[in-house]
C-alpha positions as CSV (number, residue, x, y, z in Angstrom):
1,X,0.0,0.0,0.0
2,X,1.4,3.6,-0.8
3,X,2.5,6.0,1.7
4,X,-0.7,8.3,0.7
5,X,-3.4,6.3,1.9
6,X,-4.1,6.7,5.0
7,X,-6.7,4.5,7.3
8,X,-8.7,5.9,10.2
9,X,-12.1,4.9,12.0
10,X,-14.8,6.3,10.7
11,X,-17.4,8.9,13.1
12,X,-19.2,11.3,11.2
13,X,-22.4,11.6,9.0
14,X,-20.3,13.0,5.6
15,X,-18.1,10.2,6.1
16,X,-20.9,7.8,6.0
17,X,-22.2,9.1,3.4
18,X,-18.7,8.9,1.4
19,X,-18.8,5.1,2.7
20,X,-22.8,4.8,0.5
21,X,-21.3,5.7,-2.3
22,X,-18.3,3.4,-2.4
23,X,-20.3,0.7,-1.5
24,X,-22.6,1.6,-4.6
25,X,-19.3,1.7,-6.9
26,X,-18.2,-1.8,-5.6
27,X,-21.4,-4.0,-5.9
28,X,-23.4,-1.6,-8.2
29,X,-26.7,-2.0,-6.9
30,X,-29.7,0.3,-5.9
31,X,-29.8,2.3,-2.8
32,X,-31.2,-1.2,-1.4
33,X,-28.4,-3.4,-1.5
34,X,-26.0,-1.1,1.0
35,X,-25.7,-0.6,4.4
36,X,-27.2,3.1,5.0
37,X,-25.0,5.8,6.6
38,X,-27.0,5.8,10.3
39,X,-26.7,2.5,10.5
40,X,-23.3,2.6,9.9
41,X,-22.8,5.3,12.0
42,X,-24.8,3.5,15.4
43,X,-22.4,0.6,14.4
44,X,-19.3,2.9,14.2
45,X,-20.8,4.7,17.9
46,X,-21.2,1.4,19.6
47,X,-19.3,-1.3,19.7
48,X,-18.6,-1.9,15.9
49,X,-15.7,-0.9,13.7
50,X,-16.1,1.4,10.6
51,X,-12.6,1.8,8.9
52,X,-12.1,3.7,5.9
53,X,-8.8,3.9,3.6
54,X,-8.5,7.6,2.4
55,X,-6.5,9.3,-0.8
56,X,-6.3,12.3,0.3
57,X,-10.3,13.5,1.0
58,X,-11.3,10.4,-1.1
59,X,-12.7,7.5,0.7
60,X,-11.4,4.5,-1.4
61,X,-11.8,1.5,1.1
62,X,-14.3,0.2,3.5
63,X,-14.5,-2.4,6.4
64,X,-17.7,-2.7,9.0
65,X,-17.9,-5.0,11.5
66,X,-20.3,-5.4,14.6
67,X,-20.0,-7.0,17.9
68,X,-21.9,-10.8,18.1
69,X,-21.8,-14.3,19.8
70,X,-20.1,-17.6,18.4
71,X,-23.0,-20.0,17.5
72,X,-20.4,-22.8,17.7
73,X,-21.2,-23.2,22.1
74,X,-25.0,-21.4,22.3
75,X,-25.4,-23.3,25.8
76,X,-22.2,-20.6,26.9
77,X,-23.7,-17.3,28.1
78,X,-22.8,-14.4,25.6
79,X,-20.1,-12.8,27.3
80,X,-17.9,-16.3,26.9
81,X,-19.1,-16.0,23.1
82,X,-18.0,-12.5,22.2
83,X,-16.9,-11.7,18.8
84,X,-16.5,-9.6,15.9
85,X,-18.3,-9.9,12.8
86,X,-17.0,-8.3,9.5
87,X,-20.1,-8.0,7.2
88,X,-18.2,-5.5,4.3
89,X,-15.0,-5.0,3.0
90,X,-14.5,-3.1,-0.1
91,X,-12.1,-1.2,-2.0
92,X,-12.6,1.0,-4.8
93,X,-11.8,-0.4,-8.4
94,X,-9.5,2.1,-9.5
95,X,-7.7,1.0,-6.0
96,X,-7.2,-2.6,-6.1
97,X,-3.9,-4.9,-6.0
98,X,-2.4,-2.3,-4.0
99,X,-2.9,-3.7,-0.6
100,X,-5.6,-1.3,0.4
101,X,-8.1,-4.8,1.7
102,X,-4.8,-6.3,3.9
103,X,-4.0,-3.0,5.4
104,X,-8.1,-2.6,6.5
105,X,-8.0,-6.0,8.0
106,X,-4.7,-5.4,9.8
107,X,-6.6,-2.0,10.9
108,X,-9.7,-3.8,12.2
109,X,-8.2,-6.6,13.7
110,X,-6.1,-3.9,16.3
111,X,-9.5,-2.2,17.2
112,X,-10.9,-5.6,18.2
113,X,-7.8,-7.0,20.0
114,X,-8.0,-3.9,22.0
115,X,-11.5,-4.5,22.8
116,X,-10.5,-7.7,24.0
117,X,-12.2,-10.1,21.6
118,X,-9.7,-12.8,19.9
119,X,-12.0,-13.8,17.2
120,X,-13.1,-12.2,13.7
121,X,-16.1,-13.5,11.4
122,X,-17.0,-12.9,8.0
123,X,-18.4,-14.6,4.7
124,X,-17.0,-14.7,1.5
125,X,-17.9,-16.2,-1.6
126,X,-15.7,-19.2,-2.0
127,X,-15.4,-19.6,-5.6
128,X,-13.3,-16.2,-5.5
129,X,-10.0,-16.6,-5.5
130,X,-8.8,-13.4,-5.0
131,X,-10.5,-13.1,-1.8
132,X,-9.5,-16.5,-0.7
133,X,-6.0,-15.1,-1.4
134,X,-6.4,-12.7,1.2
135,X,-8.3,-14.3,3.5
136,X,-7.1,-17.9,3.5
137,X,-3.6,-17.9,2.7
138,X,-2.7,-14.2,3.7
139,X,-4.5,-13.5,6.7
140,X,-4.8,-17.2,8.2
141,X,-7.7,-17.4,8.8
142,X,-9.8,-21.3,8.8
143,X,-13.0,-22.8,7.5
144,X,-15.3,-25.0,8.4
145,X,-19.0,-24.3,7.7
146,X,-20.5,-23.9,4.2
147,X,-23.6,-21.8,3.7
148,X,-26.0,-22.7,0.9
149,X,-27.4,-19.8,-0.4
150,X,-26.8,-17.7,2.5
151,X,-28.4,-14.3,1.6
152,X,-31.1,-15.8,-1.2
153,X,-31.0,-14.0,-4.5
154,X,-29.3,-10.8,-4.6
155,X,-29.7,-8.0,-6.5
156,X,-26.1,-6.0,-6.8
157,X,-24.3,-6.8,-10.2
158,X,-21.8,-8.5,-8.7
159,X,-24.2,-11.5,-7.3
160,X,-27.2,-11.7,-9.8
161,X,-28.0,-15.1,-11.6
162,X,-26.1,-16.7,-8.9
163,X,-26.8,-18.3,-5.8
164,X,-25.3,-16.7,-2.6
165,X,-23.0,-19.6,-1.2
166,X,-21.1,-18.3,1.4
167,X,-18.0,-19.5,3.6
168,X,-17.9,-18.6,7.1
169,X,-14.0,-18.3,8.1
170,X,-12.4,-17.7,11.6
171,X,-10.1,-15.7,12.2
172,X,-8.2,-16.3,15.8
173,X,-6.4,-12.9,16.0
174,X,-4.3,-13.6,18.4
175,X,-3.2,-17.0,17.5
176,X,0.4,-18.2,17.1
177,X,-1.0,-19.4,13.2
178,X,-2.1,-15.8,12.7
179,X,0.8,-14.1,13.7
180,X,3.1,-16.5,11.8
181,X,1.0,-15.3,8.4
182,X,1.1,-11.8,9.3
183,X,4.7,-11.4,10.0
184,X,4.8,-13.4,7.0
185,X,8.1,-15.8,9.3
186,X,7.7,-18.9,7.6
187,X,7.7,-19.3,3.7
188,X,4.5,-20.1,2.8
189,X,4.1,-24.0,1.3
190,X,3.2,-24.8,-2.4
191,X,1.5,-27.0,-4.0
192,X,4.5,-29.3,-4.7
193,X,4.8,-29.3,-0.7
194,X,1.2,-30.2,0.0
195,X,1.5,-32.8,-2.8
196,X,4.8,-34.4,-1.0
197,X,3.2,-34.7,2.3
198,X,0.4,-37.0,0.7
199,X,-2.7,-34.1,-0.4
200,X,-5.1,-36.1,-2.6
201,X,-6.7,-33.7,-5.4
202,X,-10.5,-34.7,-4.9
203,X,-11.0,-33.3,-8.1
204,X,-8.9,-33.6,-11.1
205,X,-9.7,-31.2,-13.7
206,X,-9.0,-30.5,-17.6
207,X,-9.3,-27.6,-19.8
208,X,-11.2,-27.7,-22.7
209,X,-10.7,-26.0,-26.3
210,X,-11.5,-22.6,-24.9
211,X,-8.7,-22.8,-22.0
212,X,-11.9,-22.8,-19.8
213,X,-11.6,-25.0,-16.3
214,X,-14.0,-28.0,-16.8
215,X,-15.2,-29.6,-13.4
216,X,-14.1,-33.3,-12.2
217,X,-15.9,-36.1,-14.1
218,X,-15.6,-37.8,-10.6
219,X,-15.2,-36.8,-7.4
220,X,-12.8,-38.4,-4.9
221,X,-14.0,-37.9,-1.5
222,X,-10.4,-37.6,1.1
223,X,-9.5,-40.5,3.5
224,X,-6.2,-38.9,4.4
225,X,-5.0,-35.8,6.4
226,X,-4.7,-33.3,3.4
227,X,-6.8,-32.8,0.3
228,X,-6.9,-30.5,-2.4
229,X,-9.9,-28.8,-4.0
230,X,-9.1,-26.9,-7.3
231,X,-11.4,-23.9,-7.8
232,X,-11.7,-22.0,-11.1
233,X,-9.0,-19.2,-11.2
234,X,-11.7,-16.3,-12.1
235,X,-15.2,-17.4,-11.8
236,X,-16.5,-13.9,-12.6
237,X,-14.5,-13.9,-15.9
238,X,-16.1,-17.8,-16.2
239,X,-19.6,-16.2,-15.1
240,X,-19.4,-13.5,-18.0
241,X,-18.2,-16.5,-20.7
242,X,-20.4,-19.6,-19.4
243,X,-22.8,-18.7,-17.1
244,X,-24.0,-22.9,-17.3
245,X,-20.6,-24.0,-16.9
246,X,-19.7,-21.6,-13.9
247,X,-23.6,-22.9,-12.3
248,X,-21.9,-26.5,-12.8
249,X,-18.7,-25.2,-10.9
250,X,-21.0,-24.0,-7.9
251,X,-22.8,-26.9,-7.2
252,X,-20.0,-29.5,-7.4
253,X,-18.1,-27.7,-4.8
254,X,-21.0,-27.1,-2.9
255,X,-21.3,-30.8,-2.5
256,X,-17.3,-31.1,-2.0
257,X,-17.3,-28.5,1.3
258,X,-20.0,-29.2,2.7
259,X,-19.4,-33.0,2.9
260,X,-15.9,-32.6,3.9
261,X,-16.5,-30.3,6.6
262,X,-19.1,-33.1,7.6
263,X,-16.3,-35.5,8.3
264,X,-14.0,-33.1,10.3
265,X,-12.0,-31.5,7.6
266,X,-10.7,-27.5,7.5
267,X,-9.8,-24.9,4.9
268,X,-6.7,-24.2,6.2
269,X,-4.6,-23.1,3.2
270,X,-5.2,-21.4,-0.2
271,X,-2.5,-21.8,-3.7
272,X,-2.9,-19.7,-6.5
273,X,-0.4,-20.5,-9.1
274,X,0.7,-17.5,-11.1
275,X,3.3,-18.7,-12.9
276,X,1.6,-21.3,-15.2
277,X,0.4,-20.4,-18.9
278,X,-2.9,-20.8,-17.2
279,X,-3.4,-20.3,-13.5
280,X,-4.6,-22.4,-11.1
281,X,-6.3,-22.2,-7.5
282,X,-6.3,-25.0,-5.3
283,X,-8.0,-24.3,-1.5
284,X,-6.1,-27.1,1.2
285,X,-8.7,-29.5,3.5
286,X,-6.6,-30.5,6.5
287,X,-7.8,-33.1,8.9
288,X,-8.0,-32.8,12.9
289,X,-6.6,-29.2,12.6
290,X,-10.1,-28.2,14.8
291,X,-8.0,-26.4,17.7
292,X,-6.5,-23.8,15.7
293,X,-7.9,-21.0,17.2
C-alpha cells in the first residue's frame, strides 16, 4: 500500500455518506443493497468498527464490522461468546492490488484486540479466488461451515444469476497461526509441498478448447490428512463467458465442502499458481486441525 493512503475509524455523517457511495461503486446496486449511513454510523458509535482507507479527501476502502456471539457453544452465556463480525469490506476499483483490503483488515483486527475479543467472522464467496487469497492464505484465517445460499437471491451486479453460497472463516487474531501469516516468518508452502506430504486432489480437472476449467468427471472424497480442492482461477471472468458452466462449478463444490467439513476436515490453506500459462487455484482440507484458534 502507498505511503498516501491513510486509514482511520470512521465517526461522522459525511463520512458515512462517502462510505454509501463506495459501496454503490463496488457492488453496483440500488440504494437497497448497501448498508445506509445511520446505521453505519450507530455501528461505528457502539461497539462496531467502521474503517475507511482515504486518498487524500477520497474514501477508497471500506471495512464494518459489529459486535456478536459464536454460535459454535450457544449453551455458553454471551459474554464467553463475544466476537467480531466483518459483514463489508471493499475497495474502490481504481484502487485494487495495491494492498488497500490487507491494510483494512490489519486496521480492524487492532481495534478488536484492543476490545479484547480474539475472534473475527465474515463470509466470503468461496469460488473467489482473490478473496481467498487474502483471507485464507494471507490472513490465516480457517473454514469449516458452508452456507447454501446464505443471503437468497441478490440483487447487486456482482451476485445476480447466482446463488449466494457463502463460507464462514475464523479468524483467531491472536493466535500463534495468525501471527506467523502476518509477520509473513515462515515461507509459505506450495502445492509441490502439499503434494509431498500425501494431499489427494479430490478433483482432477482439464481444460477444454477454450482454455476454460471443466469440473471433475468424478469426485474423490479424502480419507487422508490433506486434500486438495481446485477452484476456477476467475469465476467472474467464467460467469461472463459460461454462465451454465460456472452454475456446474457451484454446485459441485458445494457438494465437495460441505461433505468434507461433515467428516471433520478445514480450509486451512489457499495456492494460487501464477506462474503457469494458465493459473490455477487449489483451497487445502486439512484433517484434525479443529483447535487452531
Amino acid at each position: 500500500m502507498t505511503d498516501e493512503i491513510q486509514i482511520r475509524v470512521l465517526t461522522t455523517p459525511e463520512e458515512m455518506r462517502a462510505a454509501e457511495q463506495l459501496q454503490t461503486l463496488v457492488w453496483q446496486g440500488s440504494p437497497l443493497d448497501i448498508i445506509p449511513g445511520d446505521l453505519a454510523l450507530a455501528i461505528s458509535h457502539h461497539g462496531g468498527v467502521v474503517a475507511g482507507a482515504f486518498d487524500g479527501d477520497l474514501l477508497v476502502g471500506l471495512v464494518l464490522g459489529f459486535i456478536g456471539t459464536d454460535a459454535q457453544t450457544p449453551g455458553r452465556v454471551a459474554m464467553a461468546r463475544l466476537k467480531h463480525h466483518s459483514h463489508e469490506l471493499a475497495v474502490h476499483p481504481g484502487y485494487r492490488n495495491r494492498g488497500i483490503g490487507h491494510a483494512l483488515k490489519l486496521a480492524q483486527r487492532e481495534l478488536v484486540m484492543k476490545q479484547g475479543i480474539r475472534l473475527i467472522s465474515w463470509t466470503y464467496d468461496p469460488l473467489l479466488s482473490v478473496n481467498a487469497q487474502l483471507n485464507i492464505r494471507r490472513l490465516g484465517a480457517i473454514c469449516g461451515r458452508y452456507i447454501k445460499d446464505a443471503y437468497g437471491q441478490m440483487r447487486d451486479g456482482l451476485n445476480m444469476q447466482d446463488r449466494s453460497d457463502r463460507f464462514q472463516v475464523d479468524w483467531w487474531i491472536t493466535s500463534q497461526r495468525v501471527e506467523t501469516r502476518l509477520k509473513n516468518t515462515r515461507k509459505p508452502l506450495d502445492l509441490a509441498h502439499f503434494l509431498s506430504a500425501g494431499a489427494e486432489k479430490v478433483n482432477p480437472t482439464r481444460l477444454d478448447s477454450r482454455d476454460l476449467l471443466l469440473p471433475s468427471e468424478e469426485i474423490y472424497y479424502p480419507e487422508g490428512t490433506f486434500a486438495l480442492v481446485e477452484i476456477p482461477p476467475d469465476y467472474q471472468q467464467l460467469k461472463s463467458i459460461d454462465l451454465e458452466l460456472a452454475m456446474t462449478w457451484r454446485e459441485q463444490t458445494s457438494e465437495i465442502f460441505t461433505r468434507a467439513f461433515k467428516q471433520g476436515y478445514l480450509v486451512t490453506d489457499f495456492i494460487h499458481l501464477r506462474e503457469e500459462r494458465y493459473p490455477r487455484s487449489y483451497y487445502l482440507l486439512s484433517h484434525g486441525e479443529g483447535t487452531l484458534g
